[in-house]
py3Dmol code that shows the C-alpha trace and the ligand (Angstrom):
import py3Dmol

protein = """\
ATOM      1  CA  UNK A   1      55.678 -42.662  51.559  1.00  0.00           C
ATOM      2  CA  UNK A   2      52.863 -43.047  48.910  1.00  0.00           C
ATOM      3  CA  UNK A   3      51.769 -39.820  47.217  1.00  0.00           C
ATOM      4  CA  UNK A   4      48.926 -37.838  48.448  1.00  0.00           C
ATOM      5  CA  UNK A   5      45.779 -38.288  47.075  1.00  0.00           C
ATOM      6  CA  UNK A   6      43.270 -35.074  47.677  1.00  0.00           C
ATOM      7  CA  UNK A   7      39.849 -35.231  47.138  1.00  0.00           C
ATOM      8  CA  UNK A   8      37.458 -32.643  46.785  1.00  0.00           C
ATOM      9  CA  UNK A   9      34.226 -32.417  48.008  1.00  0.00           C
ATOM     10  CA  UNK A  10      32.669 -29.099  46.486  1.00  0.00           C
ATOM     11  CA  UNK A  11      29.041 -28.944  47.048  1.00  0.00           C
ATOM     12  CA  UNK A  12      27.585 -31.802  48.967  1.00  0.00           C
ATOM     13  CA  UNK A  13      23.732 -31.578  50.387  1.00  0.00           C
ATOM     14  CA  UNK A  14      24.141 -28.421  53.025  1.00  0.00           C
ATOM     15  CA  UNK A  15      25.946 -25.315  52.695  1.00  0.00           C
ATOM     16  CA  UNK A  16      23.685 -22.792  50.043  1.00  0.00           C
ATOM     17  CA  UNK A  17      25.513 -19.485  48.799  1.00  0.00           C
ATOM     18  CA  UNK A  18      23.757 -18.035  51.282  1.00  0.00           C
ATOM     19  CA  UNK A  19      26.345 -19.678  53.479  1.00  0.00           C
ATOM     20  CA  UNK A  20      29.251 -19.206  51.344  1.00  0.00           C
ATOM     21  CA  UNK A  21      28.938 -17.666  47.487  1.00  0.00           C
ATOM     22  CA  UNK A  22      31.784 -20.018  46.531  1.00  0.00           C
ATOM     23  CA  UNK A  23      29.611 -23.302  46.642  1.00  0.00           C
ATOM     24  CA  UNK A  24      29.051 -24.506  43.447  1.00  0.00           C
ATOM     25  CA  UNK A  25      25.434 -25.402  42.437  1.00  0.00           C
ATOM     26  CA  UNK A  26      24.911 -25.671  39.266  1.00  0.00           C
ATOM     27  CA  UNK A  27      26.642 -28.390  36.811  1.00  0.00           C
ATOM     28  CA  UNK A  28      28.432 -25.513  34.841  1.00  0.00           C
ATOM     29  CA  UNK A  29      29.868 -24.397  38.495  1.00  0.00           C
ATOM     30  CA  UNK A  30      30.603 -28.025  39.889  1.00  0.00           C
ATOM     31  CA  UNK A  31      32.595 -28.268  36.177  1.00  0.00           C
ATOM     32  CA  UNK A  32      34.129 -25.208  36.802  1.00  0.00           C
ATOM     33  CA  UNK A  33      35.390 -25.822  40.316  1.00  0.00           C
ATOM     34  CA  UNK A  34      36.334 -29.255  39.556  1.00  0.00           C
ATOM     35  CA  UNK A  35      38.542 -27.480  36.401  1.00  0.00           C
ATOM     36  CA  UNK A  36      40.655 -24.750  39.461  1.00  0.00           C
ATOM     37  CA  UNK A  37      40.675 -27.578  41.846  1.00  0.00           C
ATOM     38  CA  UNK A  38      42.556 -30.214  39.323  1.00  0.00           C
ATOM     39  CA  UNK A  39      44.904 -27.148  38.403  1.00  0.00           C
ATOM     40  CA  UNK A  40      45.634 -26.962  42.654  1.00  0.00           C
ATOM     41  CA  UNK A  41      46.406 -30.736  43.067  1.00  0.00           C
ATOM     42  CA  UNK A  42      43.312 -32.268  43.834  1.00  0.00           C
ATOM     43  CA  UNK A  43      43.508 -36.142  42.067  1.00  0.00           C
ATOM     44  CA  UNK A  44      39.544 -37.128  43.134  1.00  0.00           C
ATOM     45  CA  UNK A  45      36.307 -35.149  42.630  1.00  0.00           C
ATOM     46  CA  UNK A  46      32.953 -36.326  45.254  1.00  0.00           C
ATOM     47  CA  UNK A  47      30.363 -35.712  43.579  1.00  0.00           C
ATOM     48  CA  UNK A  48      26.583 -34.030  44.376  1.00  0.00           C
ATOM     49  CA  UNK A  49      23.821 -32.955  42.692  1.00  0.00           C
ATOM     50  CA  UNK A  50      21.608 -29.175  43.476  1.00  0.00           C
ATOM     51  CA  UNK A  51      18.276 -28.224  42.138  1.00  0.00           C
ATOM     52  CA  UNK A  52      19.574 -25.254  40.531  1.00  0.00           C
ATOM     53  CA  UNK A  53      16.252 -23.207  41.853  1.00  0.00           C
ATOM     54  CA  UNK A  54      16.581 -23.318  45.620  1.00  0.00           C
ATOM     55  CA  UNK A  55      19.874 -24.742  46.118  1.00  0.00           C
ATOM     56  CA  UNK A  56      18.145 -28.055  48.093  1.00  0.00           C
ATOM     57  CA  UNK A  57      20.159 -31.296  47.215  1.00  0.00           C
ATOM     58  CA  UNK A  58      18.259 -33.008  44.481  1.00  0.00           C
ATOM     59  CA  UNK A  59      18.306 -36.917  43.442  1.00  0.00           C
ATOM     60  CA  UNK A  60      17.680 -35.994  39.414  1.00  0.00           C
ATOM     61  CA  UNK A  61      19.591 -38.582  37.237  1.00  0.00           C
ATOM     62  CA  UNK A  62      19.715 -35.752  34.923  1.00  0.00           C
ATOM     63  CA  UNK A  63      21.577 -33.184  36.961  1.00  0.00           C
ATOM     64  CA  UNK A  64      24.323 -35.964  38.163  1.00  0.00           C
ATOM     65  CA  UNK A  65      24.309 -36.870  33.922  1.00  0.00           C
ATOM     66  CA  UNK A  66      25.261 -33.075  33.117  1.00  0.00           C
ATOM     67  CA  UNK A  67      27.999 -32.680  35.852  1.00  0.00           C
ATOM     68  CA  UNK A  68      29.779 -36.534  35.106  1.00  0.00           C
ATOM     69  CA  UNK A  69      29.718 -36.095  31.638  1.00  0.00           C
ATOM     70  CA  UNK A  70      31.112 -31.924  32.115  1.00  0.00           C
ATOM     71  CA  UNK A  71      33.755 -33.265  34.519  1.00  0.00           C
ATOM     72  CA  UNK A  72      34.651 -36.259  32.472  1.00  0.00           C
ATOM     73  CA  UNK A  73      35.148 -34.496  29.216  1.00  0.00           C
ATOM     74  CA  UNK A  74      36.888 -31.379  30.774  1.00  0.00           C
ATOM     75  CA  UNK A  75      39.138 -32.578  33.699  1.00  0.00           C
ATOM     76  CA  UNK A  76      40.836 -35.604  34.673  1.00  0.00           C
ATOM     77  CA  UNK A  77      40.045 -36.249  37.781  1.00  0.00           C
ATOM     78  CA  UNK A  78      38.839 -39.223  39.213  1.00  0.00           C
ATOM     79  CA  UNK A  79      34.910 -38.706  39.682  1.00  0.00           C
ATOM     80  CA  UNK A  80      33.254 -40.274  42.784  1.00  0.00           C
ATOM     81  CA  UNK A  81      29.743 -39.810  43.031  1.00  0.00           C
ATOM     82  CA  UNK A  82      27.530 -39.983  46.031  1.00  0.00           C
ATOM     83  CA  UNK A  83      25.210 -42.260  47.077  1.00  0.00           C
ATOM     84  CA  UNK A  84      24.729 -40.295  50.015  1.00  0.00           C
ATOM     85  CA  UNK A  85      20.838 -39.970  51.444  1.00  0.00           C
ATOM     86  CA  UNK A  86      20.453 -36.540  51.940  1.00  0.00           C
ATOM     87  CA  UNK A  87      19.011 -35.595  49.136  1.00  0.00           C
ATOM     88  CA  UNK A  88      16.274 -38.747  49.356  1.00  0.00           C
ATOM     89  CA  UNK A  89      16.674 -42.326  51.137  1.00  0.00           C
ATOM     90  CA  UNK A  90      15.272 -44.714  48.650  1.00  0.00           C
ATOM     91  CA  UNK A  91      17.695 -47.036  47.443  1.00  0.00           C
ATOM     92  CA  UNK A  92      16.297 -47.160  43.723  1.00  0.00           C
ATOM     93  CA  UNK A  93      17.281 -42.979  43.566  1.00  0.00           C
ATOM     94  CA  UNK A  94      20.386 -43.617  44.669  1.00  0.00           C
ATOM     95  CA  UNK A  95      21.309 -46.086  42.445  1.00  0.00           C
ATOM     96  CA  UNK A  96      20.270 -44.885  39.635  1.00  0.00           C
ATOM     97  CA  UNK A  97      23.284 -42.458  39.069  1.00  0.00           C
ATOM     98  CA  UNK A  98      25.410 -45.448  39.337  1.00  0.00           C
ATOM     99  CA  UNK A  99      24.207 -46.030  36.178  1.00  0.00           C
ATOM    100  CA  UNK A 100      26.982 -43.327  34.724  1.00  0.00           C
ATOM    101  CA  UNK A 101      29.646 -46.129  36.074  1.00  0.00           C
ATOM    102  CA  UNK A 102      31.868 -43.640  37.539  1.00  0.00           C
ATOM    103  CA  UNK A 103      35.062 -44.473  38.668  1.00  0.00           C
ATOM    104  CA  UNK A 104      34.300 -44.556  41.957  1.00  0.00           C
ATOM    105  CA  UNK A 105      31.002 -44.048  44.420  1.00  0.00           C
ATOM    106  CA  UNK A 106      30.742 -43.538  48.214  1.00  0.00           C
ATOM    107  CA  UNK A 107      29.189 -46.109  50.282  1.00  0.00           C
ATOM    108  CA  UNK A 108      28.218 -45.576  53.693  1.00  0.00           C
ATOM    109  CA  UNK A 109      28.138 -48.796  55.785  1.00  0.00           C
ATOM    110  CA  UNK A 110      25.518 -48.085  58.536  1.00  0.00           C
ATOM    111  CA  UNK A 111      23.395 -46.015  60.141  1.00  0.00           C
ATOM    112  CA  UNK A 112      24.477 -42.909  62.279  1.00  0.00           C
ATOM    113  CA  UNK A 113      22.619 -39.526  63.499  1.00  0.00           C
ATOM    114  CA  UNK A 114      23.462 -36.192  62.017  1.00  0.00           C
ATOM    115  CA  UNK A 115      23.082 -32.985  64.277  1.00  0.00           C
ATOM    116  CA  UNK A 116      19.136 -33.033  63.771  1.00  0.00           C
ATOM    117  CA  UNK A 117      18.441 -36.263  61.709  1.00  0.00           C
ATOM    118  CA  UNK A 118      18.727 -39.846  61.144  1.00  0.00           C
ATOM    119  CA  UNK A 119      21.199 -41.383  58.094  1.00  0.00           C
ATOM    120  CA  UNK A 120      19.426 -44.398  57.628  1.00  0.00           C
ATOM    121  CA  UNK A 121      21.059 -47.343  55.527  1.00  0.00           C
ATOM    122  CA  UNK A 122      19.935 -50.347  56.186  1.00  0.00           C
ATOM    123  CA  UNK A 123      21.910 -53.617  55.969  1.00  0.00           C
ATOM    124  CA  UNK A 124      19.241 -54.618  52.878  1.00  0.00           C
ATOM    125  CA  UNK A 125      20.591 -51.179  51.338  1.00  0.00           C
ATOM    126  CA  UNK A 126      24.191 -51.431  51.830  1.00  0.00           C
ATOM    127  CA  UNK A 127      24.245 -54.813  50.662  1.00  0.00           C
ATOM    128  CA  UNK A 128      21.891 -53.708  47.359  1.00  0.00           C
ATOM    129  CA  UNK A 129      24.623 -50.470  46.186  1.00  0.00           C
ATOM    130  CA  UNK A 130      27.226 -52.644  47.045  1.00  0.00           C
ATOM    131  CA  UNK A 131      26.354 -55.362  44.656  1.00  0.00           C
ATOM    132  CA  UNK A 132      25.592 -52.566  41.870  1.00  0.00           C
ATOM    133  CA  UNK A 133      28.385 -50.895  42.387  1.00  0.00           C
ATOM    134  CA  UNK A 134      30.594 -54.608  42.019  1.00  0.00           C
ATOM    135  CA  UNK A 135      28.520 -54.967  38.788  1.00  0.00           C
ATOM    136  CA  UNK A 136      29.106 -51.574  37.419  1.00  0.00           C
ATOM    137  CA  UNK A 137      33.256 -52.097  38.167  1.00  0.00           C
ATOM    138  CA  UNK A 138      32.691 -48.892  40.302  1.00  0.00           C
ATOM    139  CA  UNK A 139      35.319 -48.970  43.271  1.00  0.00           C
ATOM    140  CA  UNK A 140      33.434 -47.954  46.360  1.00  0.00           C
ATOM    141  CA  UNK A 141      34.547 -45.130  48.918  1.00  0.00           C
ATOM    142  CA  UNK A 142      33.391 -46.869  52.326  1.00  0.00           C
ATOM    143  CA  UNK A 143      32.440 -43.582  54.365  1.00  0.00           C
ATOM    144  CA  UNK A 144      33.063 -44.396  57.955  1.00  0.00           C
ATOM    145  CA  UNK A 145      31.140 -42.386  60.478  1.00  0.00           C
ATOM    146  CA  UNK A 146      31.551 -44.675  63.249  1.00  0.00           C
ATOM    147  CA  UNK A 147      34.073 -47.935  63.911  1.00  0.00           C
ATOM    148  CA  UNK A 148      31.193 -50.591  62.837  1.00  0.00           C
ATOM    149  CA  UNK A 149      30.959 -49.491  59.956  1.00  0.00           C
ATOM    150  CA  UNK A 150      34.141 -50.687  58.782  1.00  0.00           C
ATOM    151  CA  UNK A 151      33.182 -54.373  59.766  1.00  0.00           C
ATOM    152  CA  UNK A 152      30.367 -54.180  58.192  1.00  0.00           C
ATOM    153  CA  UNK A 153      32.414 -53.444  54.980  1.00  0.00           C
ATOM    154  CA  UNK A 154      34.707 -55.980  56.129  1.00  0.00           C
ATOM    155  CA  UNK A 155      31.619 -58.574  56.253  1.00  0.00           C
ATOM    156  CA  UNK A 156      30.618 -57.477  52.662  1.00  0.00           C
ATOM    157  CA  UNK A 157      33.707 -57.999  51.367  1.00  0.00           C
ATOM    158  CA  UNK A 158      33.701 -61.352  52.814  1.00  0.00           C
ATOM    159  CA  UNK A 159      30.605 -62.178  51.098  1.00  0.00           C
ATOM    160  CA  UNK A 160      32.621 -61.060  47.778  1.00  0.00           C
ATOM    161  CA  UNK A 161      30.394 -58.281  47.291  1.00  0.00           C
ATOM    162  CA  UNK A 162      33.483 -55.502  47.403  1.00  0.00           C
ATOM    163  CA  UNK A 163      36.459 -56.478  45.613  1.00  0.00           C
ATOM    164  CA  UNK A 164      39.965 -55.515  47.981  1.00  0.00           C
ATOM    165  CA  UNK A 165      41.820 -54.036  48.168  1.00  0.00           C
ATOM    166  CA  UNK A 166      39.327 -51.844  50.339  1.00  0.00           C
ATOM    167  CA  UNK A 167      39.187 -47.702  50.352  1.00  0.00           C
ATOM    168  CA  UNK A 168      37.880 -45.675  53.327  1.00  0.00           C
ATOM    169  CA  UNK A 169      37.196 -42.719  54.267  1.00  0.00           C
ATOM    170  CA  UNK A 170      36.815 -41.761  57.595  1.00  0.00           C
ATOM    171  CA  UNK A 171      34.441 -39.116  58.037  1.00  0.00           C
ATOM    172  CA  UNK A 172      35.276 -37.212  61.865  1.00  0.00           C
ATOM    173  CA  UNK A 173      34.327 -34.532  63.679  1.00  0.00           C
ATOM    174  CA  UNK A 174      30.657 -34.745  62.769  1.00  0.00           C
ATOM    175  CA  UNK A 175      28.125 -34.157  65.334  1.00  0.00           C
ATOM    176  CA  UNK A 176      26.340 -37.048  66.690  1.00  0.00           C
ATOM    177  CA  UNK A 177      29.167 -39.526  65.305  1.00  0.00           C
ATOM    178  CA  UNK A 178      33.238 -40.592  65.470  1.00  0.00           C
ATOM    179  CA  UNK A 179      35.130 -37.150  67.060  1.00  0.00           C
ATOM    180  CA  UNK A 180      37.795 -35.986  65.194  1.00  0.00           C
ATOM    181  CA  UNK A 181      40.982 -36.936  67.272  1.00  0.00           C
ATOM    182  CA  UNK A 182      44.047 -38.073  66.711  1.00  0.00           C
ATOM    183  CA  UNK A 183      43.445 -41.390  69.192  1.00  0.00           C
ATOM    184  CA  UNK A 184      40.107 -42.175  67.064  1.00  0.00           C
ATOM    185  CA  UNK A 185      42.240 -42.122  63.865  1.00  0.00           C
ATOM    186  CA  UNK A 186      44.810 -44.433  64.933  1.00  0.00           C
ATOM    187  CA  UNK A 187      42.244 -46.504  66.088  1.00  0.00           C
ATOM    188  CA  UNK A 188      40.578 -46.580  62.647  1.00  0.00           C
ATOM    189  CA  UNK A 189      43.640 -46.673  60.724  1.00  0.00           C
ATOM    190  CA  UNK A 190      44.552 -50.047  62.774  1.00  0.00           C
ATOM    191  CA  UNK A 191      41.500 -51.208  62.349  1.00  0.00           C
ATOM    192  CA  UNK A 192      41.280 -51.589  58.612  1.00  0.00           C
ATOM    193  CA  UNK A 193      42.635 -54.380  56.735  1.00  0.00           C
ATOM    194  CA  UNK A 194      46.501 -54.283  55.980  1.00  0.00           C
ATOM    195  CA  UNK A 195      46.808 -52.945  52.236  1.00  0.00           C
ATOM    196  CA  UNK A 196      43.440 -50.982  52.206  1.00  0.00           C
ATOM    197  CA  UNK A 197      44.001 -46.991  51.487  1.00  0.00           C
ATOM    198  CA  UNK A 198      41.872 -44.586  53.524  1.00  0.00           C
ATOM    199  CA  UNK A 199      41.384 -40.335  53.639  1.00  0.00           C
ATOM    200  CA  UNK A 200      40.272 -38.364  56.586  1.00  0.00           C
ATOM    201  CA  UNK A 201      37.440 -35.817  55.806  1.00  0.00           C
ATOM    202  CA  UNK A 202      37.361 -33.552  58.838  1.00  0.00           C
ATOM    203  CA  UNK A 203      34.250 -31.713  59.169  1.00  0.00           C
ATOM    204  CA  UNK A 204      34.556 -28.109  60.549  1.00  0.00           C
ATOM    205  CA  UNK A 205      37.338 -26.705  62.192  1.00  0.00           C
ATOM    206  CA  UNK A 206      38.393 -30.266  62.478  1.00  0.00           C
ATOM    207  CA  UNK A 207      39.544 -30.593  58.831  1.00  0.00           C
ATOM    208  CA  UNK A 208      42.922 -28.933  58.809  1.00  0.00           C
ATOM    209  CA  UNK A 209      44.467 -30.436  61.755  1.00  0.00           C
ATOM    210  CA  UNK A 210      42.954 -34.291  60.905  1.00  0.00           C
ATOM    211  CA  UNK A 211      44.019 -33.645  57.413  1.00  0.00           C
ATOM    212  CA  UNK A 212      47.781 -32.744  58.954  1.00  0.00           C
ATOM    213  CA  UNK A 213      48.000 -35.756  61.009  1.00  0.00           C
ATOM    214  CA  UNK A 214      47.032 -37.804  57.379  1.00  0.00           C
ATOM    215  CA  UNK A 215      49.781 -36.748  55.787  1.00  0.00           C
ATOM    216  CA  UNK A 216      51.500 -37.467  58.261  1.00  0.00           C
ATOM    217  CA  UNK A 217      50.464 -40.892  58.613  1.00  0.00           C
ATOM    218  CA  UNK A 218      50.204 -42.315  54.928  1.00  0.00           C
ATOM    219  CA  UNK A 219      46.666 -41.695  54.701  1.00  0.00           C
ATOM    220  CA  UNK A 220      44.775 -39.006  52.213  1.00  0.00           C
ATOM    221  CA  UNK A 221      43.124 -36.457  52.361  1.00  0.00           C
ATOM    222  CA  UNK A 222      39.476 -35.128  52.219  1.00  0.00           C
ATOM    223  CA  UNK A 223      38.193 -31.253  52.193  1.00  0.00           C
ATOM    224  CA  UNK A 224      35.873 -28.829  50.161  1.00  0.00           C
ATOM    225  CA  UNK A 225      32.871 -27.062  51.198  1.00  0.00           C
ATOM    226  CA  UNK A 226      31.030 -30.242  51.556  1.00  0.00           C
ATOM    227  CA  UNK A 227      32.843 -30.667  54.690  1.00  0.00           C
ATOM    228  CA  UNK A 228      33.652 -26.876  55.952  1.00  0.00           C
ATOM    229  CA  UNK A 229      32.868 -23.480  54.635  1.00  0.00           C
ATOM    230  CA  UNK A 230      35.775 -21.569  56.199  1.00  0.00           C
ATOM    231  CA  UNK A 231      39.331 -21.070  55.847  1.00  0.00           C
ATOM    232  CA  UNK A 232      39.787 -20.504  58.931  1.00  0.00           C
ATOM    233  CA  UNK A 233      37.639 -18.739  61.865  1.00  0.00           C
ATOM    234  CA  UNK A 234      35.392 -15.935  60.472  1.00  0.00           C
ATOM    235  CA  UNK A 235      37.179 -16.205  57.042  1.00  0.00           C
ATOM    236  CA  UNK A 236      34.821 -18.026  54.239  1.00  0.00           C
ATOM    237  CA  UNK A 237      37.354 -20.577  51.844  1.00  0.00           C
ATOM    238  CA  UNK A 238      36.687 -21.134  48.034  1.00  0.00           C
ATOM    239  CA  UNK A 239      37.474 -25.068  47.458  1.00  0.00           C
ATOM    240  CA  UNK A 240      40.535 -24.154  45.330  1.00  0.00           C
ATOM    241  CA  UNK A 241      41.665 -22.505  48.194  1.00  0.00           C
ATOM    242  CA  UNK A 242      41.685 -25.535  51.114  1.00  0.00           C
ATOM    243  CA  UNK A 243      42.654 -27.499  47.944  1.00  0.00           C
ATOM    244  CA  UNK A 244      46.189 -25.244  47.741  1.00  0.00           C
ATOM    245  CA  UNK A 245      46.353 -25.306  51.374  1.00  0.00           C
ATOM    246  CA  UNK A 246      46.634 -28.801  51.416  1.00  0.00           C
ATOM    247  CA  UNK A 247      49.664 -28.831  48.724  1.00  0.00           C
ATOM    248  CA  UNK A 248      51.196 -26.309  50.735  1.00  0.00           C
ATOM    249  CA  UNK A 249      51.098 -28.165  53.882  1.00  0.00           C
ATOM    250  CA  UNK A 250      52.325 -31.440  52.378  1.00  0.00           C
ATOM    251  CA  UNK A 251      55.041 -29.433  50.558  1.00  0.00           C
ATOM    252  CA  UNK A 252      56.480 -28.302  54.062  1.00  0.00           C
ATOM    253  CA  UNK A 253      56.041 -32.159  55.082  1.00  0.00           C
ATOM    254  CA  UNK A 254      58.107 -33.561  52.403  1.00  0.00           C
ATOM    255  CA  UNK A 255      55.030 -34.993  51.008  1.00  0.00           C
ATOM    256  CA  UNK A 256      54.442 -35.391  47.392  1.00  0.00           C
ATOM    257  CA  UNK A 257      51.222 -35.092  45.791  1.00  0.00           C
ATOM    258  CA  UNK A 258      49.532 -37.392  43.404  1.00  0.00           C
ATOM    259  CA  UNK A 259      48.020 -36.347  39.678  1.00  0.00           C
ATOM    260  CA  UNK A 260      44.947 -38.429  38.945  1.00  0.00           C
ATOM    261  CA  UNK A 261      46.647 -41.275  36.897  1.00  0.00           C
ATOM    262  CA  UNK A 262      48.702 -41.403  40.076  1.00  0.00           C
ATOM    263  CA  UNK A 263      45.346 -41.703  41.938  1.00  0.00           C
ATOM    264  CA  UNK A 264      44.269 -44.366  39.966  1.00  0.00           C
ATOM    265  CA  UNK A 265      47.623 -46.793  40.726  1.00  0.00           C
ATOM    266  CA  UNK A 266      47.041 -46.518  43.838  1.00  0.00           C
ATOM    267  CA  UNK A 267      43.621 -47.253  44.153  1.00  0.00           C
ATOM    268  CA  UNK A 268      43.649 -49.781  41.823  1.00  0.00           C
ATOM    269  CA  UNK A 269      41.411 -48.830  39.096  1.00  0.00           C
TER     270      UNK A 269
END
"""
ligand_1 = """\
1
ZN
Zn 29.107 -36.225 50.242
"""
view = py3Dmol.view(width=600, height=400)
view.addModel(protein, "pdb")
view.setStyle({"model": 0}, {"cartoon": {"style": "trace"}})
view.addModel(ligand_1, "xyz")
view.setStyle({"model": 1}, {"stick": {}})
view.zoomTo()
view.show()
């Protein structure tokens, strides 16, 4: 079987220290955590940005700038930054980081609620990072909430507007879209196009046992703070921690794990 992939997603647009001291919110700490979690086997790095004042997720070209260049120069992971809408729905702010030309960028192909809002992307959107994203040679992460959204990445690539082979990552567990069970997977899985790779990112208590049957089916795997701030119930994880975790798992399944360079053969980059 193909060698794991892990990504880590430290930060994203949520949990403050408030929730958990471990989430990093400042460049220095993204760099940092990106530095341990390399060392523990992660091969990918998704990336968001904090005002460093009151820990909301910020849009500020400047802030991604300090953490891609940090990361680049001191690790070498693959970085993936986010064109998620949390921090701010306009398409021109969230473009603008692509700028960088990371290696990769996530891409959310629809629309979908979140517990007590509304992720808006319009097809006008998607089409619009897509296209900067092909013209940057930045390979996109297409984050799945929801089965359409894989044809609409399907129709995009179509158009020649995503180069294959395609990357997914199917984001479960969230309330308000997909669940996180094993019959949703399989569905998802078999409903992607024959050579495309794809992760699981499990949010909650959901991420250790979708990340478990990954491995176990060829995929990769997502987790991080981003996505869950405990280790398990009552117990608050650091993201080098679920990062190990992962390793350790995939150990016991006979599952080897992938260094970055690794990574990048398999993706394609
Ligand atoms: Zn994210």
């Amino acid at each position: 079987m193909e060698k794991l992939m892990i990504t880590i997603a430290p930060t994203g647009s949520i949990p403050t220290k408030k929730n958990n001291p471990h989430v990093p919110i400042s460049p220095d700490e993204i760099i940092q955590t990106g530095i341990l979690c390399e060392k523990a086997g992660a091969s990918i790095i998704h990336i968001h940005a904090r005002n460093p004042v009151d820990e909301t997720a910020s849009t500020d070209f400047q802030i991604f700038k300090e953490i891609y260049q940090g990361l680049k120069q001191e690790t070498n992971l693959i970085l993936q930054i986010s064109t998620g809408g949390r921090a701010g729905m306009e398409y021109e702010k969230r473009s603008e980081r692509l700028s960088l030309k990371p290696e990769m960028a996530s891409l959310t192909t629809g629309s979908v609620n979140f517990p007590s809002s509304v992720y808006t992307n319009s097809p006008d959107l998607i089409y619009a990072l897509a296209k900067d994203m092909k013209t940057y040679g930045i390979k996109p992460e297409i984050e799945v909430f929801d089965t359409s959204m894989i044809q609409n990445a399907l129709d995009l690539a179509d158009q020649d507007i995503m180069n294959q082979p395609l990357h997914f990552d199917f984001v479960m567990g969230l309330k308000g879209a997909i669940p996180a069970t094993i019959e949703n997977l399989v569905h998802l899985k078999n409903s992607i196009p024959y050579g495309s790779t794809w992760t699981v990112a499990g949010i909650g208590a959901s991420q250790l046992p979708m990340s478990i049957h990954a491995i176990a089916m060829g995929g990769h795997v997502r987790v991080g703070l981003e996505d869950c701030i405990y280790f398990s119930k009552g117990k608050l994880a650091s993201n080098e921690q679920l990062v190990k975790r992962i390793v350790e798992v995939s150990d016991i399944m006979g599952r080897q794990i992938a260094t970055p360079d690794e990574a990048r053969q398999i993706l394609g980059l």
